[in-house]
C-alpha positions as CSV (number, residue, x, y, z in Angstrom):
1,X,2.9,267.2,122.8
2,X,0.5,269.8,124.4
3,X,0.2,269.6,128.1
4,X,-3.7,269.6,128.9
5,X,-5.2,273.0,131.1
6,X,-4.9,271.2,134.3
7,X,-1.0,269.4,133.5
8,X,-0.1,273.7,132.5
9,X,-1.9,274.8,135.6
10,X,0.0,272.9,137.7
11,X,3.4,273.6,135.9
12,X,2.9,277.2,136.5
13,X,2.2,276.5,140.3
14,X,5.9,274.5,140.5
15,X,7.1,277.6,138.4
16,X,8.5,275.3,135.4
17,X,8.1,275.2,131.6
18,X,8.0,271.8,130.5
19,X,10.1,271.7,127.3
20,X,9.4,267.9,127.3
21,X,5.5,267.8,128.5
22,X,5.6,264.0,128.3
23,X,7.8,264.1,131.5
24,X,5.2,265.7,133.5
25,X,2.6,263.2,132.0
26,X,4.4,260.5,133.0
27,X,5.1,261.7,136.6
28,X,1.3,262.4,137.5
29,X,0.5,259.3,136.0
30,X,-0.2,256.1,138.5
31,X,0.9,252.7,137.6
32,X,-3.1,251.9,138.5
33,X,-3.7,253.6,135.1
34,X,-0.3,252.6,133.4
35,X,0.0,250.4,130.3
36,X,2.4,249.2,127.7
37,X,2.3,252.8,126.1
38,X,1.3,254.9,129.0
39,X,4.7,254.3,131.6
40,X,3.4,255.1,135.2
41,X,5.8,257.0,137.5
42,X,7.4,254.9,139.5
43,X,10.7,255.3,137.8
44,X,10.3,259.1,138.2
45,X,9.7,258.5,141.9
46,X,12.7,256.8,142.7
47,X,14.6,259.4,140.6
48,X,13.2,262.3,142.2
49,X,14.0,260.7,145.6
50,X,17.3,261.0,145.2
51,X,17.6,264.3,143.8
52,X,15.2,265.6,146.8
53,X,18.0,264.1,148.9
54,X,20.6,265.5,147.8
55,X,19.3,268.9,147.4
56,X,18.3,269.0,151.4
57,X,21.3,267.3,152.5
58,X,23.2,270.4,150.9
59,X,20.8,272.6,151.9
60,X,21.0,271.5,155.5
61,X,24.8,271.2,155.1
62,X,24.8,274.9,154.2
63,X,22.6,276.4,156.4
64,X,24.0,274.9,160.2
65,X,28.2,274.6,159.2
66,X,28.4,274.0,162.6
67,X,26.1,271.0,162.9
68,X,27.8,267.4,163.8
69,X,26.4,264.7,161.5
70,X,24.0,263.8,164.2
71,X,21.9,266.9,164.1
72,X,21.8,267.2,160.5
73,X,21.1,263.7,160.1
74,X,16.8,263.8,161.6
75,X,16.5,267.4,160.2
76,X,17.1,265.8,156.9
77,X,14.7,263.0,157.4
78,X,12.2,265.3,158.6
79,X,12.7,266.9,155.4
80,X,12.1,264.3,152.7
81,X,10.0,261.9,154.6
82,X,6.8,260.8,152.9
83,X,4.6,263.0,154.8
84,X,6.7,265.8,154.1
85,X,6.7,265.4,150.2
86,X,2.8,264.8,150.6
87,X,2.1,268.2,152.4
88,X,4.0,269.7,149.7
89,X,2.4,268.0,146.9
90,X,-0.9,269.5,148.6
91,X,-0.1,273.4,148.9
92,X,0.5,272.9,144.7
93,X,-2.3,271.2,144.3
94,X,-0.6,268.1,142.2
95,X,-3.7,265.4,143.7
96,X,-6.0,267.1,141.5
97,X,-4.2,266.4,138.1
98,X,-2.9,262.5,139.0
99,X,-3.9,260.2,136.6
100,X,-5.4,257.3,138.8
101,X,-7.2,254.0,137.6
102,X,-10.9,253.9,138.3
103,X,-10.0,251.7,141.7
104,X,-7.8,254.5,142.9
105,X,-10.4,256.9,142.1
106,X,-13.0,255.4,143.7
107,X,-11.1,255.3,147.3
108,X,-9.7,258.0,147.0
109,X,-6.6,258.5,146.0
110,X,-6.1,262.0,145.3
111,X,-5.4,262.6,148.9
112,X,-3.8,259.0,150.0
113,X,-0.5,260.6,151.6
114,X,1.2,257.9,149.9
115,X,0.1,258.5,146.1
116,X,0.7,262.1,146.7
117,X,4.5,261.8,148.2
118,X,5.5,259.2,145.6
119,X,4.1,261.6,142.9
120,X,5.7,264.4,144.1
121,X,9.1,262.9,144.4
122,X,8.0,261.7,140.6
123,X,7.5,265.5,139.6
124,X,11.0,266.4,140.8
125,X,12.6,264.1,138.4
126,X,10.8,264.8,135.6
127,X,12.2,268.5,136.3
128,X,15.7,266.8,136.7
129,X,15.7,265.3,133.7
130,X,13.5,268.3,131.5
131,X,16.1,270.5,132.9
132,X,19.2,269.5,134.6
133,X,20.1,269.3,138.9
134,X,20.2,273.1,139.2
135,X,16.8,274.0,137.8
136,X,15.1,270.9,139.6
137,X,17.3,271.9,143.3
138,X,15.6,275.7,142.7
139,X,12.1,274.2,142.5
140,X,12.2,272.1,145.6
141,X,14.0,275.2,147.7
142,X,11.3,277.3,146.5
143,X,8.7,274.4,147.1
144,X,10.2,273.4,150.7
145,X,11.4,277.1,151.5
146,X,9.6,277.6,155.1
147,X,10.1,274.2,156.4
148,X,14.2,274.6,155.4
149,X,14.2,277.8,157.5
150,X,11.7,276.3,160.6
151,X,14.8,273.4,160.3
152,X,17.7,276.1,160.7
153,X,15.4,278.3,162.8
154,X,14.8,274.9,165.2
155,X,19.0,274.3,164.8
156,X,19.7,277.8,166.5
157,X,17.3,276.5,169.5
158,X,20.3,274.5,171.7
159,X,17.8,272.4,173.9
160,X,16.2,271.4,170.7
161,X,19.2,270.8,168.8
162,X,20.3,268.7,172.1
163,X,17.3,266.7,172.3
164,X,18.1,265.9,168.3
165,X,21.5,264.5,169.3
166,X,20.3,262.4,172.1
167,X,17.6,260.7,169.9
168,X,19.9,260.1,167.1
169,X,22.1,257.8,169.4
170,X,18.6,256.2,170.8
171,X,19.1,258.2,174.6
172,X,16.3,259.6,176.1
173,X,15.7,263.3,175.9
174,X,17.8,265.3,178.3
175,X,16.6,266.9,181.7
176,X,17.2,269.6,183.5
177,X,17.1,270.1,187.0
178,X,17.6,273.6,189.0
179,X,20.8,273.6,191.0
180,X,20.0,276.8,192.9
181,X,18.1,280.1,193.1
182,X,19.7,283.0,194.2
183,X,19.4,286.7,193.6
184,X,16.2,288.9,194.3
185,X,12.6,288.4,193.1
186,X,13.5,291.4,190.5
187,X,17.3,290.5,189.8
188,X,17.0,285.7,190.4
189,X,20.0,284.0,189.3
190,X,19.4,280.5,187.9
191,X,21.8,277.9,187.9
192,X,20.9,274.9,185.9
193,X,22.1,271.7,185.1
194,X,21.6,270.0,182.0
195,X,21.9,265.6,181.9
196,X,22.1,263.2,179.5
197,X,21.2,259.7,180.2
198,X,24.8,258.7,179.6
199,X,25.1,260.6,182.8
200,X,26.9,263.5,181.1
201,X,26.2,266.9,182.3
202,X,26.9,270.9,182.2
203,X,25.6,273.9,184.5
204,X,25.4,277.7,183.4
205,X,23.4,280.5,185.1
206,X,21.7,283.2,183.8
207,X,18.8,285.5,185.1
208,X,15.9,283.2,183.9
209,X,15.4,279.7,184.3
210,X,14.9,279.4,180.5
211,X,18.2,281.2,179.2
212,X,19.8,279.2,181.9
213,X,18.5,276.1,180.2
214,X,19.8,277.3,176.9
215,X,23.0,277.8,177.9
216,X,23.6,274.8,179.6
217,X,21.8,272.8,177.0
218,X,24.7,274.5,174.3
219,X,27.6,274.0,177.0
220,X,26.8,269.8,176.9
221,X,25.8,269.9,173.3
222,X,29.5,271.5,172.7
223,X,30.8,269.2,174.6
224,X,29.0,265.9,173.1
225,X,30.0,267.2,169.7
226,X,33.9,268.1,170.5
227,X,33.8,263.9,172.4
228,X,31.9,262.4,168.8
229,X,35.2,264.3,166.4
């Protein structure tokens, strides 16, 4: 089987050669168009699912070794929700070579996030299973690159990576409150405290009110993590 100009078009904008074009076919294919001969991708998508999973969990694991479970846990669901997988399927363009009945068509389904994250998720098996984990985990780090580094750029931020923690365990963002200002008007000296809504706290002081925050946002993030072991 020849894949058609569009079906190679797109293949070079994911950066793989089919060596079983079918796979492709079936993955763009919507079970609006499906038949006995003509498989939609549904399969594909619940495949590809899992192999996006695991691919950003190790990711994730890889990039932040120092991140408990319950920062890497809404990094990762940022990661491979829907949405996610439907932005992606934009930048490479896959809405524009679905194969949609002519109900899907007419509503438009090329750009229903929905369609476009199933069908994406269904592209990432049919690389799985054209050419094995490793070839299909390169694709979707090359695919997903920037939003993996905003995610381990965003875990170096410690009020951020705080604020993760708290809503993983269904608390309320933290707050922080100045303790005192001393110093000059050139040389201030913030001290800060930083509380959870368990009532948990930490100060630290620095010579801006935001580096204070920082560091007393890592002091009870430290703290939170060293009480979850």
């Amino acid at each position: 089987m020849k894949l058609s100009a569009d079906l190679a078009g797109f293949s070079a904008r994911i950066g793989h050669q089919f060596r079983r074009p079918e796979l492709l076919l079936r993955a763009v294919t919507h079970s609006s168009l499906a038949s006995a001969t003509r498989p939609s991708n549904e399969r594909l998508e619940f495949l590809g699912d899992r192999v996006l999973g695991l691919t950003m969990a190790e990711a994730l694991f890889s990039a932040d070794r120092g991140a408990a479970e319950g920062l890497l846990a809404p990094r990762f669901n940022a990661l491979v929700r829907q949405e996610t997988c439907a932005d992606v399927a934009r930048e490479v363009g896959l809405g524009d070579v679905l194969k949609l009945g002519r109900s899907e068509m007419m509503t438009g389904g090329r750009r229903k996030e929905a369609l476009l994250g199933d069908a994406m998720e269904a592209v990432i098996a049919a690389v799985y299973l054209d050419a094995g984990f490793e070839t299909a985990r390169d694709m979707v780090l090359r695919l997903w690159g920037a939003r993996i580094a905003a995610a381990a750029e965003k875990a170096r931020d410690a009020k951020s990576a705080l604020q993760e923690w708290a809503q993983a365990r269904g608390m309320a963002p933290p707050v922080y409150a100045v303790l005192e200002r001393a110093g000059s008007d050139h040389e201030p000296l913030f001290t800060i405290e930083a509380r959870l809504e368990n009532d948990a706290t930490a100060t630290a002081q620095a010579g801006s009110k935001r580096a204070a925050e920082q560091a007393a946002a890592q002091a009870l993030l430290a703290r939170m993590e060293a009480g979850d072991d």
